[in-house]
TINUTI-456453 format. One record per residue (C-alpha): residue number from 1; x negated, z negated, y negated. Coordinates in steps of 0.5 Angstrom, whole numbers. Example, Ala and Ser with C-alpha at 12.3 -4.5 7.8 and 13.67 -1.06 7.14 Angstrom:
! TINUTI-456453
(node 1 (-25 -16 9)),
(node 2 (-27 -14 2)),
***
This chain:
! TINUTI-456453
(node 1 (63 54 60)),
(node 2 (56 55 64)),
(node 3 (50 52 62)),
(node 4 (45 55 58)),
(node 5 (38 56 61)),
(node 6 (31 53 59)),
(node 7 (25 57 59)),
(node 8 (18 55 58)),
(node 9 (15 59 52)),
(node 10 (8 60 51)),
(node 11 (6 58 43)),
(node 12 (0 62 43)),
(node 13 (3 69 46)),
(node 14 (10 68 46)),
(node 15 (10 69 54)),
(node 16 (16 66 57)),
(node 17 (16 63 65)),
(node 18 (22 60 67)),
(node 19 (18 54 70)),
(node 20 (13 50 67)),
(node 21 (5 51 68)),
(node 22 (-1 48 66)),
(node 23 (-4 55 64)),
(node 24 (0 61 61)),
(node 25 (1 67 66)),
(node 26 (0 71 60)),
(node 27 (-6 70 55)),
(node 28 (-10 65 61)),
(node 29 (-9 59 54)),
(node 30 (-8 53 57)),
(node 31 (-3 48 55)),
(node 32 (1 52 51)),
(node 33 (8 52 54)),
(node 34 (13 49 51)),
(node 35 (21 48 53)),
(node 36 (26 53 50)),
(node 37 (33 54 51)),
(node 38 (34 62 53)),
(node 39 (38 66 49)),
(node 40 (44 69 52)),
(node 41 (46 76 51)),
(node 42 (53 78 47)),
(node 43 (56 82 52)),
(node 44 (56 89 50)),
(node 45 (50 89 46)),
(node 46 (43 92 48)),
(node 47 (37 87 49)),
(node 48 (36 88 41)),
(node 49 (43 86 39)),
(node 50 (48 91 36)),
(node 51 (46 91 28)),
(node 52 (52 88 24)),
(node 53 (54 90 17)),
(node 54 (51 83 15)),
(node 55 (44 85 19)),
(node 56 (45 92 15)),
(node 57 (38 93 11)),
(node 58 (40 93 4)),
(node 59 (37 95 -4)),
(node 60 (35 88 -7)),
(node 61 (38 90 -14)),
(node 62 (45 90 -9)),
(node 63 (44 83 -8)),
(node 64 (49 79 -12)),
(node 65 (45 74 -14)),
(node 66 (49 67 -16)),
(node 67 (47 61 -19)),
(node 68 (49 55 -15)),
(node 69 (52 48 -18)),
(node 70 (47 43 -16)),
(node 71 (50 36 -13)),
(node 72 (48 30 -17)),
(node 73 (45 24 -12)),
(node 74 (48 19 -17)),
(node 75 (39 17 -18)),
(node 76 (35 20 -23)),
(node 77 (29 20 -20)),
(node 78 (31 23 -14)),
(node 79 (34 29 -17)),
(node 80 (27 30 -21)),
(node 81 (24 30 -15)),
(node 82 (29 35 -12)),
(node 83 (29 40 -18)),
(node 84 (36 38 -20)),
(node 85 (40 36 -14)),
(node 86 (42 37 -8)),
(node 87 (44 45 -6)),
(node 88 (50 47 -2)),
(node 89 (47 49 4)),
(node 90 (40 46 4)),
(node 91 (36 43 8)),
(node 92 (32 37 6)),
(node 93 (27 34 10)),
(node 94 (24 26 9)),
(node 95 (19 23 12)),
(node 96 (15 17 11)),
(node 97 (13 10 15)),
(node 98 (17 5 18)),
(node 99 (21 0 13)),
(node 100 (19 5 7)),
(node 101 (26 6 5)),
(node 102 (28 13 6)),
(node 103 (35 9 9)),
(node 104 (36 6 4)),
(node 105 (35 11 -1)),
(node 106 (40 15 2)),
(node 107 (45 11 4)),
(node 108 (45 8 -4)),
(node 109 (45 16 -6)),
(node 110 (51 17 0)),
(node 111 (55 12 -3)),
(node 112 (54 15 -10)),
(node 113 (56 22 -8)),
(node 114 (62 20 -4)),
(node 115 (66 18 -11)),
(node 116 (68 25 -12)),
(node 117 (66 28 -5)),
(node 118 (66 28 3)),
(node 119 (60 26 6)),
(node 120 (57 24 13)),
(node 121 (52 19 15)),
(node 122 (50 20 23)),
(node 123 (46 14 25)),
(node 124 (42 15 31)),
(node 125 (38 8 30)),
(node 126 (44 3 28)),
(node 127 (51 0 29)),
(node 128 (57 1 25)),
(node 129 (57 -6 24)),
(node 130 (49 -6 22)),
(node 131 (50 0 17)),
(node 132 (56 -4 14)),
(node 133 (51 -10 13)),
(node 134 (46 -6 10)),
(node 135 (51 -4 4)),
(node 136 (54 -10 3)),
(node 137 (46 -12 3)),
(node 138 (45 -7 -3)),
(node 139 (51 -8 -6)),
(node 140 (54 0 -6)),
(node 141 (61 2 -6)),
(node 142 (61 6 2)),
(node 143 (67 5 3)),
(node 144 (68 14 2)),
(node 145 (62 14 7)),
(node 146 (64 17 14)),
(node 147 (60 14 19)),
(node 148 (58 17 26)),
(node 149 (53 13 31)),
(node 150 (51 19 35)),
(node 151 (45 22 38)),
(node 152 (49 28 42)),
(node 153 (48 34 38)),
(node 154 (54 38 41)),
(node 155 (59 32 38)),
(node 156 (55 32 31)),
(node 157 (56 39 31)),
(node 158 (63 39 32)),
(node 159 (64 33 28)),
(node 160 (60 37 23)),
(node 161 (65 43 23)),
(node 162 (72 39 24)),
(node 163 (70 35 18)),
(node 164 (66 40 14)),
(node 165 (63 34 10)),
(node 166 (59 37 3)),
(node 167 (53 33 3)),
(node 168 (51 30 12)),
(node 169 (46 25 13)),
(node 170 (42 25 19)),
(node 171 (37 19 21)),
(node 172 (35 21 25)),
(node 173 (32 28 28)),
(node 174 (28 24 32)),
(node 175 (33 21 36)),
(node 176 (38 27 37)),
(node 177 (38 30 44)),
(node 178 (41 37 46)),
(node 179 (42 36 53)),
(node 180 (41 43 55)),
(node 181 (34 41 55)),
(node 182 (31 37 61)),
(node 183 (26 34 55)),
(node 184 (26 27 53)),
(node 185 (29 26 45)),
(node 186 (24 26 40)),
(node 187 (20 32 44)),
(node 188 (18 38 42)),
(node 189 (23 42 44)),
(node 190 (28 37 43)),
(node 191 (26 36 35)),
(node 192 (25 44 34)),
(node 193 (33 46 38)),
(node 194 (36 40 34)),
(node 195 (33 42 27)),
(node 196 (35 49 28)),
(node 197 (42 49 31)),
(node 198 (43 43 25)),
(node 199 (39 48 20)),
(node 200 (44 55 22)),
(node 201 (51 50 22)),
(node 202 (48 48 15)),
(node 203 (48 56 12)),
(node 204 (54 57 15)),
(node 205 (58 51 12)),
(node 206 (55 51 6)),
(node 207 (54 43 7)),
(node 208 (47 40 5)),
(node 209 (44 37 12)),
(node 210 (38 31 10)),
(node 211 (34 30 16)),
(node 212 (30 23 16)),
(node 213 (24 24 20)),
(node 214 (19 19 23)),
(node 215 (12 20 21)),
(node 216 (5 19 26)),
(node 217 (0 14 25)),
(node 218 (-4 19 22)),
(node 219 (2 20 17)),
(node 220 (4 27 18)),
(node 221 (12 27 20)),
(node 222 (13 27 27)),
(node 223 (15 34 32)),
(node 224 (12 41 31)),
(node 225 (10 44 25)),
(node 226 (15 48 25)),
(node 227 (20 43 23)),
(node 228 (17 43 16)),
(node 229 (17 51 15)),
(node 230 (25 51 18)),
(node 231 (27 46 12)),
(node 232 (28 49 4)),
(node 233 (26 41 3)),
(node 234 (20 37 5)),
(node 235 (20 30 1)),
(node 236 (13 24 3)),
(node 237 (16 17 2)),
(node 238 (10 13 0)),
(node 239 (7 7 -2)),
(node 240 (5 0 1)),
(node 241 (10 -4 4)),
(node 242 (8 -9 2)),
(node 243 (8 -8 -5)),
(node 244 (15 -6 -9)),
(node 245 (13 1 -12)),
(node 246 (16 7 -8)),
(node 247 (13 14 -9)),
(node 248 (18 20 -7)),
(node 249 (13 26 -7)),
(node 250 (16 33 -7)),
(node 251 (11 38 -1)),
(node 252 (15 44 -1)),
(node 253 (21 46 -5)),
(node 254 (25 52 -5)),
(node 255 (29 51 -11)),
(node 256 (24 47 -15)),
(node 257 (17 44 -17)),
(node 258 (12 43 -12)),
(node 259 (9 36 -12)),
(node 260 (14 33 -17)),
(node 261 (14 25 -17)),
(node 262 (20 20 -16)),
(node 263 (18 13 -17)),
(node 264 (22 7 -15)),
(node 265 (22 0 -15)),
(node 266 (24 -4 -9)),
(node 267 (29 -11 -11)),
(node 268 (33 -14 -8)),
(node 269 (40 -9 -9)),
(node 270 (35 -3 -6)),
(node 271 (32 3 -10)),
(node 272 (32 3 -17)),
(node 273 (28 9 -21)),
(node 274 (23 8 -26)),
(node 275 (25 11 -33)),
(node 276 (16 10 -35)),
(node 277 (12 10 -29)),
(node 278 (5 11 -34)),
(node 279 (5 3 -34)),
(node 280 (5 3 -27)),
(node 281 (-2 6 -27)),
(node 282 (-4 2 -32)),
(node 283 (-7 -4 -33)),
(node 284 (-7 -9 -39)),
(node 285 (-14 -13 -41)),
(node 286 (-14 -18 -47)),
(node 287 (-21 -15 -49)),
(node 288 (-24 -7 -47)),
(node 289 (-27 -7 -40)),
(node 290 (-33 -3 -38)),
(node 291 (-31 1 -32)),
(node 292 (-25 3 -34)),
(node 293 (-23 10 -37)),
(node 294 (-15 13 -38)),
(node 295 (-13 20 -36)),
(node 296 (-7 24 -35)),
(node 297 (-5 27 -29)),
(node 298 (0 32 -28)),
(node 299 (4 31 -22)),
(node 300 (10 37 -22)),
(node 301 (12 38 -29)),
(node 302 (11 31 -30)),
(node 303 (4 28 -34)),
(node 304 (2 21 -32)),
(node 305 (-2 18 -35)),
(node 306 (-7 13 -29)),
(node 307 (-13 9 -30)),
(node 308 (-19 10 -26)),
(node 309 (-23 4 -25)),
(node 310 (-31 5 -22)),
(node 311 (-36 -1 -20)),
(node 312 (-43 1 -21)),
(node 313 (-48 -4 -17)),
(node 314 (-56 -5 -14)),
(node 315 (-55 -2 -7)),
(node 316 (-57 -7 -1)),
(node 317 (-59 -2 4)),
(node 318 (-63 5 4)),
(node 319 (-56 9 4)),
(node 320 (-52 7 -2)),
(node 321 (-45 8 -1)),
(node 322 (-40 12 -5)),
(node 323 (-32 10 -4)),
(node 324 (-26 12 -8)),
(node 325 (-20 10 -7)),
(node 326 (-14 15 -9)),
(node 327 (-19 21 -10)),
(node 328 (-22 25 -6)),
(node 329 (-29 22 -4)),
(node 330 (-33 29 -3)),
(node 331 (-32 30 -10)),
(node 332 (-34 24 -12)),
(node 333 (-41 25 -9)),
(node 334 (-41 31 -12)),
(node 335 (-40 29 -19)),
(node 336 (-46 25 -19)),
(node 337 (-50 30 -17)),
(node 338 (-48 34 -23)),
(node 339 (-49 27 -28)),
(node 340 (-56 27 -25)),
(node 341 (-58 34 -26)),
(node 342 (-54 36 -33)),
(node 343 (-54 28 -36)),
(node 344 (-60 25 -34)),
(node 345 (-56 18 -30)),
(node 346 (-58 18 -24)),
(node 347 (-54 13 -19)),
(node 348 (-59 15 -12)),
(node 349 (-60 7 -11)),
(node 350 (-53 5 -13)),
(node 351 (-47 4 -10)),
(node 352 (-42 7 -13)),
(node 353 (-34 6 -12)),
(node 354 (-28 9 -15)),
(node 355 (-20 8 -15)),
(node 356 (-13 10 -18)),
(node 357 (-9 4 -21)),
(node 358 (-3 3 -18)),
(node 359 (-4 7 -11)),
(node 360 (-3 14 -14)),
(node 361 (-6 19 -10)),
(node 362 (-11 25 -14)),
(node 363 (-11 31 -13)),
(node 364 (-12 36 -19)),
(node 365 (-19 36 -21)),
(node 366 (-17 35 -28)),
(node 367 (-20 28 -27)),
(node 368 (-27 30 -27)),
(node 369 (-29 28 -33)),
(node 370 (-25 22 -32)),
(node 371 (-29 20 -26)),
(node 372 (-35 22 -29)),
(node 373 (-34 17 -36)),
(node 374 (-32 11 -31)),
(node 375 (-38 11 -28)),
(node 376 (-43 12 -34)),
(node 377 (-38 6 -37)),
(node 378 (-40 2 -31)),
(node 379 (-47 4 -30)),
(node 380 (-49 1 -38)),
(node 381 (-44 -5 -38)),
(node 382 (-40 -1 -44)),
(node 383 (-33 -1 -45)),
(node 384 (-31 7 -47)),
(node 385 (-27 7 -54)),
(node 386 (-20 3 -55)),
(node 387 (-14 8 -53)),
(node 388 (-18 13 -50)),
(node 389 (-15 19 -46)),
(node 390 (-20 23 -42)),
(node 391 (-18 29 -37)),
(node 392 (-22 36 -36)),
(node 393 (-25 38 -29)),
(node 394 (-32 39 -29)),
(node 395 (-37 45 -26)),
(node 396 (-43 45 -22)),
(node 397 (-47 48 -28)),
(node 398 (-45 41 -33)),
(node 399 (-39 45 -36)),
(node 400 (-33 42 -38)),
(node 401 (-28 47 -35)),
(node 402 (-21 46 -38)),
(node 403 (-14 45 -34)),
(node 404 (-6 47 -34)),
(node 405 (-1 44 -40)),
(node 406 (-7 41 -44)),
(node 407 (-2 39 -49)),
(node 408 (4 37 -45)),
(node 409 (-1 31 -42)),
(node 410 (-3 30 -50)),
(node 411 (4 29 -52)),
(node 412 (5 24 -47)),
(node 413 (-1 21 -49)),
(node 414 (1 20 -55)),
(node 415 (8 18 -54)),
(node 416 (5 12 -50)),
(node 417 (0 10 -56)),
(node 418 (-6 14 -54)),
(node 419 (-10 15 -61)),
(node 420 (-16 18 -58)),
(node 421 (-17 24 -53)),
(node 422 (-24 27 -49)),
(node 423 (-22 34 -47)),
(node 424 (-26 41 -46)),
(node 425 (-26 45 -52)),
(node 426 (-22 51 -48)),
(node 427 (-16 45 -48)),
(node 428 (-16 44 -56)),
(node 429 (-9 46 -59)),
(node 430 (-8 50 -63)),
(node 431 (-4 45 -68)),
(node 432 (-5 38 -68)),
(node 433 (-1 34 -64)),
(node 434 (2 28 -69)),
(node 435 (-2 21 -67)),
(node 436 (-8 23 -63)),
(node 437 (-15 24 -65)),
(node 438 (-18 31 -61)),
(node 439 (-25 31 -59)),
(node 440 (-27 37 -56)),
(node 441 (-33 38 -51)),
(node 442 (-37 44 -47)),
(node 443 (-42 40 -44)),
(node 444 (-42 33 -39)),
(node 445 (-49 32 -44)),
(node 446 (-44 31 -50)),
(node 447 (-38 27 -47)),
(node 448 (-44 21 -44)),
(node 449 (-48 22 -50)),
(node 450 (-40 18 -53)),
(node 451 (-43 12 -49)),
(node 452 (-50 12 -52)),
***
C-alpha cells in the first residue's frame, strides 16, 4: 500500500502547496499553513466523487427518525451531565488540568459499564501494569477492561474494529500520532487527522469514542478549535487540586442540556457524586452575617443555590479597587454605577470585592440583584433577613428584570429550607409555592430600602 501524501493547506483560504512556507501562495496570509494528509481519489470517480445512494439528497420527513438507548455510566452524575448517558456512536470530548481527575472518572465508569458490556481503554500516558495499580488504588472491578498501551493511530483503528468495543477510551489525543504525518504527536495536524479518523470509526461502528484532551495554561483544550466543533460532546473538568470538590461542566451537547453541572467528591477510592451540591455553596454561620446573601442559579436544568459574599471597605489609594471572584468583574463595576444612579450608595472611595462560595463559576446575570444586596449588607454592617434567597437581573435604568424558570429555582429553595424569597415582580408565580414568603420588586430603590 503506498504512502499517503501530505500537503500544507492554507487556514485562511483553503489553498493547498505541497511544501511548507512561511507565506500562502494564495491569499499572501502569513502563517496559515498547516499540514494536511491529501486525499486519494477513488478510482473511477471524477474529482468530485461519484454520488452514492447514501449521498443521495432526500426529504427529512423520509428520515426514519429512531431514538437511540442510551448506555448508563454506572455515575449519576456523570450521566446528568451527559444528558442521560452515553449515545452509541458518539464522540465525547474531556478536557481539564493535569491531576483533576478525568482518568479517574473513566476508568471507574469503564469498570462499571464493563459488567454488561466490551469496552476499551487506549492509554497512551501509562503502563499496564500502572493502570492495574490505579484500579486496584480506587478499589474498581476492571477485570472486563480491555487495555491497550498504544499511541499508533492505524494499530488503534485496527484494534477498534477487530474488537468492536461499544464503549473505547482514549487518554489521550494529545499523545496519538498518524505516522502519514511528519508532524510531531500533539501538533495540530496531528490532533485534527487523529480526532477525525477516530470520529469516522466511531459513526461507522456504532461505538461511543471518549477523547481525553490536555488543556493549556490559558484553560482551553489544547489543538485546533476544530476539535471541540468535530465532537457531539464537550465536557470542562474543574475545581482546585487542592481542594476535594470536582465540577464536570457540560460546554456543548448534541443529545442534552448545554451547561449542565456534575458534581464530584475526590476520596480516597475515586470519584464519588454529590446527590446535594446546594451545601457545597453554602456557608454555615452560628449568627446572620453581613456581607452575605443567597441566591439561585440555574446551571442546565439544575437550580443551585450559591452564597455571594462582599467586602466593602475605606479605599487606601486614589483607585478604589473592584474584584470578584467567580463573577464577571465588568459587571460588577457596572452594578455599582446603577446602585449609585438609581438607590443613591454611593461606593466611588470604596473598595469593593465580591465571591461565589464554594469556587463556582457565574455566569447568568440572574445574580444581579444577589450582588447588589451583598454589597448594600456589606456597606451598612447589616445581615439581610434569616433564610433569604435572592435572584433577579438588574438594568441600566434601576429595574429588576426577571429570568428563566423562576419557580424552578423557588421550589429548590424551599426544599433546602429557604422561608423568604426577593425576586422581580415579573418572576412572582402565579400559585404559592408551599413554605416560602415571595416579595416581588420592580425597582433596585425597593430591594435596598429591605436594609434601611
Amino acid at each position: 500500500m503506498a504512502k499517503a501524501k501530505s500537503v500544507y493547506s492554507c487556514t485562511e483560504c483553503g489553498g493547498q502547496v505541497l511544501k511548507w512556507q512561511g507565506q500562502c501562495p494564495h491569499c499572501q496570509a502569513w502563517n496559515t499553513l498547516v499540514e494536511t494528509v491529501a486525499e486519494a481519489t477513488p478510482a473511477g470517480s471524477n474529482r468530485y466523487g461519484r454520488l452514492t445512494a447514501a449521498g443521495r439528497p432526500q426529504r427529512l420527513s423520509e428520515v426514519e427518525a429512531r431514538e437511540e438507548s442510551r448506555i448508563p455510566s454506572g455515575l449519576e452524575e456523570f450521566d446528568r451531565v451527559l444528558g442521560g448517558g452515553l449515545v452509541p456512536g458518539g464522540v465525547v470530548l474531556i478536557g481539564g488540568e493535569p491531576g483533576i481527575g478525568k482518568s479517574t472518572l473513566l476508568l471507574q465508569s469503564l469498570s462499571e459499564i464493563g459488567k454488561s458490556r466490551k469496552v476499551l481503554y487506549v492509554s497512551g500516558e501509562e503502563s499496564p501494569q500502572q493502570i492495574a495499580l490505579h484500579g486496584r488504588r480506587l478499589g474498581v472491578d476492571a477485570g472486563n477492561v480491555i487495555i491497550l498501551p498504544d499511541t499508533n493511530l492505524q494499530r488503534i483503528e485496527s484494534v477498534i474494529r477487530s474488537e468492536r468495543p461499544e464503549v473505547a477510551v482514549i487518554d489521550s489525543i494529545q499523545t496519538l500520532y498518524f505516522d502519514e504525518l511528519q508532524s510531531a504527536p500533539g501538533s495540530v495536524a496531528q490532533v485534527r487527522e487523529c480526532a477525525s479518523r477516530l470520529t469516522r470509526v466511531a459513526k461507522s461502528a456504532a461505538a461511543t469514542m471518549v477523547l481525553i484532551g490536555h488543556v493549556t495554561k490559558e484553560g482551553a483544550i489544547a489543538g485546533p478549535r476544530v476539535l471541540e466543533h468535530m465532537v457531539d460532546t464537550v465536557l470542562y473538568f474543574e475545581g482546585d487540586t487542592h481542594s476535594r470538590f470536582r465540577l464536570v461542566r457540560a460546554f456543548k451537547n448534541r443529545y442534552g442540556a448545554v451547561n449542565e453541572l456534575g458534581v464530584f467528591a475526590m476520596e480516597e477510592k475515586g470519584l464519588k457524586g454529590v446527590s446535594n451540591p446546594s451545601a457545597l455553596f453554602l456557608s454555615q454561620y452560628g449568627a446572620e452575617v453581613a456581607g452575605s446573601c443567597v441566591m439561585v442559579t440555574q446551571e442546565g436544568t439544575r437550580p443551585l443555590l450559591v452564597e455571594i459574599q462582599a467586602l466593602v471597605d475605606d479605599a487606601h489609594a486614589p483607585n478604589p479597587r473592584r474584584l470578584s471572584v467567580g463573577l464577571e468583574q465588568n459587571r460588577l463595576a457596572l452594578l455599582l454605577a446603577v446602585l449609585h444612579r438609581h438607590a443613591g450608595i454611593a461606593c466611588f472611595d470604596q473598595d469593593v470585592f465580591v465571591n461565589a462560595v464554594g469556587g463556582v463559576r457565574i455566569s447568568e446575570p440572574a445574580a444581579d440583584l444577589a450582588v447588589l444586596m451583598a454589597v448594600v449588607s456589606s456597606l451598612r454592617n447589616r445581615a439581610l433577613p434569616p433564610k433569604l434567597v435572592v435572584f433577579g437581573e438588574v438594568g441600566l435604568t434601576g429595574e429588576v428584570r426577571p429570568v428563566q424558570r423562576g419557580q424552578e429555582r423557588l421550589r429548590e429553595a424551599a426544599k433546602l429550607g429557604f422561608t423568604r424569597a426577593l425576586i422581580s415582580r415579573a418572576n412572582r408565580p402565579r400559585s404559592a409555592v408551599p413554605g416560602i414568603d415571595v416579595t416581588a420588586v420592580e425597582q433596585v430603590e425597593q430591594a435596598v430600602a429591605l436594609l434601611r
